[in-house]
N, C-alpha and C positions, 0 to 999 in steps of 0.2 A: 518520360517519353521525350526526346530528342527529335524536333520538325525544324530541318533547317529550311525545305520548299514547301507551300501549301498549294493546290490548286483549286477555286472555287467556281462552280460551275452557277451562274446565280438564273433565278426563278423567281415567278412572284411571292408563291406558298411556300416551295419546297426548295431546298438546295442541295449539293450534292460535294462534300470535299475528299479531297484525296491526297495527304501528305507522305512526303517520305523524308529517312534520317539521312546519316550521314554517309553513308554506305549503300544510296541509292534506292533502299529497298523499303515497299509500302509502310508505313507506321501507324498510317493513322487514316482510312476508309469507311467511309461514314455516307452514304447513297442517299438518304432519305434524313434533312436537318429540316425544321420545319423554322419560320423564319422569327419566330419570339425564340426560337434558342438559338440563331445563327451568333448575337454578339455575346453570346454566354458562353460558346463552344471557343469561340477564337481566344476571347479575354484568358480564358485560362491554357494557352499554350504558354509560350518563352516567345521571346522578341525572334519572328524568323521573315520570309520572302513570300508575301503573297501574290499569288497572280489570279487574275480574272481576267475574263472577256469584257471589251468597252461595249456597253451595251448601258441599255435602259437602270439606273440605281446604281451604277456601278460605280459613278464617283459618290455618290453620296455614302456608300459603304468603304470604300477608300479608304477616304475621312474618318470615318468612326472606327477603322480597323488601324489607322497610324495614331489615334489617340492611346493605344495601347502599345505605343511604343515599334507596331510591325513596318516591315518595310513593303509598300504596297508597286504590284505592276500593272499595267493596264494593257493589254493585247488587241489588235483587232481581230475579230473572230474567223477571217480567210486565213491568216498566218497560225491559227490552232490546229486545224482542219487535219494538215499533214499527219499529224502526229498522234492523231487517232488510230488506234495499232488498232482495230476491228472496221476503220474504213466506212465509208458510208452507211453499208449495211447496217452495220450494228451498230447506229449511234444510239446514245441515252446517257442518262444524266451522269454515271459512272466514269463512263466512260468518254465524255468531256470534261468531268474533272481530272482522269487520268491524263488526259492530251494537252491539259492546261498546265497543269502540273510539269510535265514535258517540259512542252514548248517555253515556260518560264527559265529554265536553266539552259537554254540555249547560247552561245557566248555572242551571236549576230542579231540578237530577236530584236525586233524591234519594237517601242515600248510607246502606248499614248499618255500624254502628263496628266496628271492629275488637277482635276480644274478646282477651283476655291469655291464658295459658295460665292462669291462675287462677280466670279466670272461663270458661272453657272445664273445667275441673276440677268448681268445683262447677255447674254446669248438666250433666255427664254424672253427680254423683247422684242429681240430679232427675229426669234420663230414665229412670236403671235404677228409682228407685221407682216411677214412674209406668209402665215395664214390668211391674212385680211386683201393682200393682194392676189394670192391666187383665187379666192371666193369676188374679188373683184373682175379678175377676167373671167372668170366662171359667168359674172351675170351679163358681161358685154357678150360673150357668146351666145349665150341662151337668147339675148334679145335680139343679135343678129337672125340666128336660127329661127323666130316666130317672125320675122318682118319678111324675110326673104320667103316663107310660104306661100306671103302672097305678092312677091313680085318686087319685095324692095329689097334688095341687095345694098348693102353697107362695107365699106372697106374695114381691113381690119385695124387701122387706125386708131386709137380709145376716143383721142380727142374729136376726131371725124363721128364716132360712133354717136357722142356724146351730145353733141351738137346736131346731126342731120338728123336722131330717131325720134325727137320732139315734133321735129317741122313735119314727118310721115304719121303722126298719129290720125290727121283727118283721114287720109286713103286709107284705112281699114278698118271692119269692122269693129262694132260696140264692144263687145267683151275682148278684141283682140287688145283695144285701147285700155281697156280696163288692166289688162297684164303687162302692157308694156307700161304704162304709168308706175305698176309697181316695180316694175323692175328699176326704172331711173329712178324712183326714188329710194330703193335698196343699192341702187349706185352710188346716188349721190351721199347715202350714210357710210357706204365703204370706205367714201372717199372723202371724209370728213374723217375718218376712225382712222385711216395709213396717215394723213396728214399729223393726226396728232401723237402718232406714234414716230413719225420721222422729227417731229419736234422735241421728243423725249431723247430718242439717240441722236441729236444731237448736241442737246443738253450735257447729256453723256459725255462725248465727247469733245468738249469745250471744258467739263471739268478735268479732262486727263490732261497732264502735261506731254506726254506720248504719243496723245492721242492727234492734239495740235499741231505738233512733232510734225508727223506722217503726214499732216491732210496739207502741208506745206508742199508738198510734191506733188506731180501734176497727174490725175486719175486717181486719186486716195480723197474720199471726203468723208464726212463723217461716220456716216453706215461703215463702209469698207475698211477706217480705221477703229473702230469700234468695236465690229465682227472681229479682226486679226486679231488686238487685243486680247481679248476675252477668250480666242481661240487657241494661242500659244504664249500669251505672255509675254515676257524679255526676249523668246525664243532660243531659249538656253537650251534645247531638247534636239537642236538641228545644230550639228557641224561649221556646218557654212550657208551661203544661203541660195544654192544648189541644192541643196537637199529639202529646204521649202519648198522652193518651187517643184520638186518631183513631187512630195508630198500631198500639194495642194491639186497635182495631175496637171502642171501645167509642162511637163518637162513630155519628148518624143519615146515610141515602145522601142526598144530595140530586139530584131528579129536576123543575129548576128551567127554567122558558124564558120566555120574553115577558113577562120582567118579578117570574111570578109562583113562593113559590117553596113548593119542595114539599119536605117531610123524609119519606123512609123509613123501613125497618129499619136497623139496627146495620148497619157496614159488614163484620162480620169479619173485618175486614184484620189482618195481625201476626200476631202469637204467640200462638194459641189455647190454649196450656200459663198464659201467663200472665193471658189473660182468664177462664179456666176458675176461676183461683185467686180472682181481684176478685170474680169475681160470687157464689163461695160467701161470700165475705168478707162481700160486700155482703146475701147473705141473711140472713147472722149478724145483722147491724147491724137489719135491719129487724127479724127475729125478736126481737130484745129491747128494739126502739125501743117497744113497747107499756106494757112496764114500766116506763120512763125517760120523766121529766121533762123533760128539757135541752131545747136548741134543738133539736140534732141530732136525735131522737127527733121532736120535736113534728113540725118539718119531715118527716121520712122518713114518717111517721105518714100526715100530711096528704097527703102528694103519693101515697102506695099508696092513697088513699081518692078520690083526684079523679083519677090518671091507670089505675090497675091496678096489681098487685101486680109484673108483670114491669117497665113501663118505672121504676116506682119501683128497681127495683132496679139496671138498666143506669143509671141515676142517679146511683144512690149509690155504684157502682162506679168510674164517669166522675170523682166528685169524691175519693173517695180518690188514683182517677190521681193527678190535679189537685193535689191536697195531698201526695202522695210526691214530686213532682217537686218542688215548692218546698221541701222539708226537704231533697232531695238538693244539687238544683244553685245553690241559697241560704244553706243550713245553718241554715233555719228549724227550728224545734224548735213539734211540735205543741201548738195550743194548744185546750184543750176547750172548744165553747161551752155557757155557764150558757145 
């Protein structure tokens, strides 16, 4: 049996693959793989093209499907969708492996890289910190929400939060103190737990040579060279570095016909963990492009005073893309403009 495309539809329990030969037509239809046979099923094909959805296990089965020699793809799962020849209706497991299947031999498709166990390592520090800080403003909220019942209103500030909801615990009630004591001190362990975790990535990123690289440039610091990192690599998977930044959804939609054409908003496509990081960066940049001389400044300056302070700032974020990508995947070394 002759599989040059596989398609694998992945699940916790159960999988579902769908291969065809060379002549296009089904080979090899198997609905129901239960997942102690999933690498016993594959191992015994020929060296052929697998595609999956980038979803949950998905690089970790990558990995163990290119140990046998296969050539592994990774999809985002809006770009399979099409190609489900039964359409919303009738999806099922089938019949996303037939659509993956598909969408795999497509000659435009476009493919996510396969992450190492390394960089699958440090990107699950980044998700627990970034669990620890949202569970963080989760409890500034909640404490706002019980003080303001009875009349204390707090800005949403942390630092303000942080400081003013100690000096209110006399004005309210026994048990109201009682809960807000515990919340500051659920706080102050959050904030003892992000602290040691931004100490970790930056650990991290003090051992990268790449990583040092990047944080030389102004709005990239450890987190945010770290996160890139571990996200794309050398950035050998992008063209140029135009196509990061659309990637990362930092680039404008266009809604263009008869000729004429038209730019939107942002497209937030990609990694919202990673745009979230550019755009503070990029706030950084503007925020003390007022003090600063240089090009970079006069420019940032100029373009928040004729566009607005936001698209200045998706701007400046789009061109840091732009310039990480040529330090990664050229081994440029930034250079500051006078």
């Amino acid at each position: 049996m002759t599989i040059l495309f596989l398609g694998i539809d992945l699940a916790k329990n159960v999988f579902a693959l769908h291969g065809v030969d060379e002549r296009g037509k089904p080979a090899l239809v198997r609905p129901a793989v239960r997942r102690d046979q999933l690498l016993e099923a594959v191992a015994k094909l020929p060296p052929c093209t697998i595609g999956m959805e980038a979803c949950s296990g998905a690089h970790h089965w990558a990995r163990r499907f290119q140990e046998f020699g296969h050539t592994v793809r990774l999809m985002a799962p809006k770009f399979v969708v099409p190609y489900r020849m039964s359409g919303r209706r009738g999806k099922n497991d089938a019949a996303d492996a037939a659509a993956i299947c598909e969408a795999l031999q497509r000659p435009a498709m476009r493919f996510v890289p396969v992450k190492s166990t390394q960089a699958q390592s440090r990107l699950a520090v980044h998700t627990a910190r970034q669990g620890w800080v949202c569970a963080r403003t989760a409890v500034i909220n909640r404490l706002r929400g019980v003080l303001s019942e009875f009349g204390i209103v707090l800005p949403l500030k942390a630092a303000t939060v942080r400081s003013r909801a100690g000096e209110q615990l006399d004005t309210v009630p026994g048990w109201v103190q009682t809960v807000c004591r515990d919340l500051l001190a659920e706080l102050q362990r959050l904030d003892e737990r992000v602290a040691a975790y931004d100490e970790r990535i930056r650990l991290m990123a003090q051992a990268d040579d790449r990583a040092r690289s990047l944080m030389v440039m102004p709005g990239i610091g450890p987190t945010t060279a770290s996160a890139l990192l571990a996200s794309i690599g050398y950035g050998h998977d992008f063209a140029n570095g135009r196509q990061l930044a659309a990637w990362m959804g930092l680039a404008p939609g266009q809604y263009s016909s008869g000729g004429k054409n038209r730019l939107g908003r942002i497209t937030n496509a990609g990694d919202a963990y990673l745009r979230t990081l550019f755009i503070m960066g990029a706030r950084a940049v503007l925020a003390a492009a007022a003090n600063k001389h240089d090009r970079l400044g006069r420019w940032a300056t100029a373009l928040a005073a004729r566009r607005g302070y936001w698209k200045a700032v998706v701007a400046i974020a789009a061109k840091n893309a732009r310039m990480a990508w040529a330090m990664l995947a050229k081994g440029e070394e930034f250079k500051p403009m006078a």
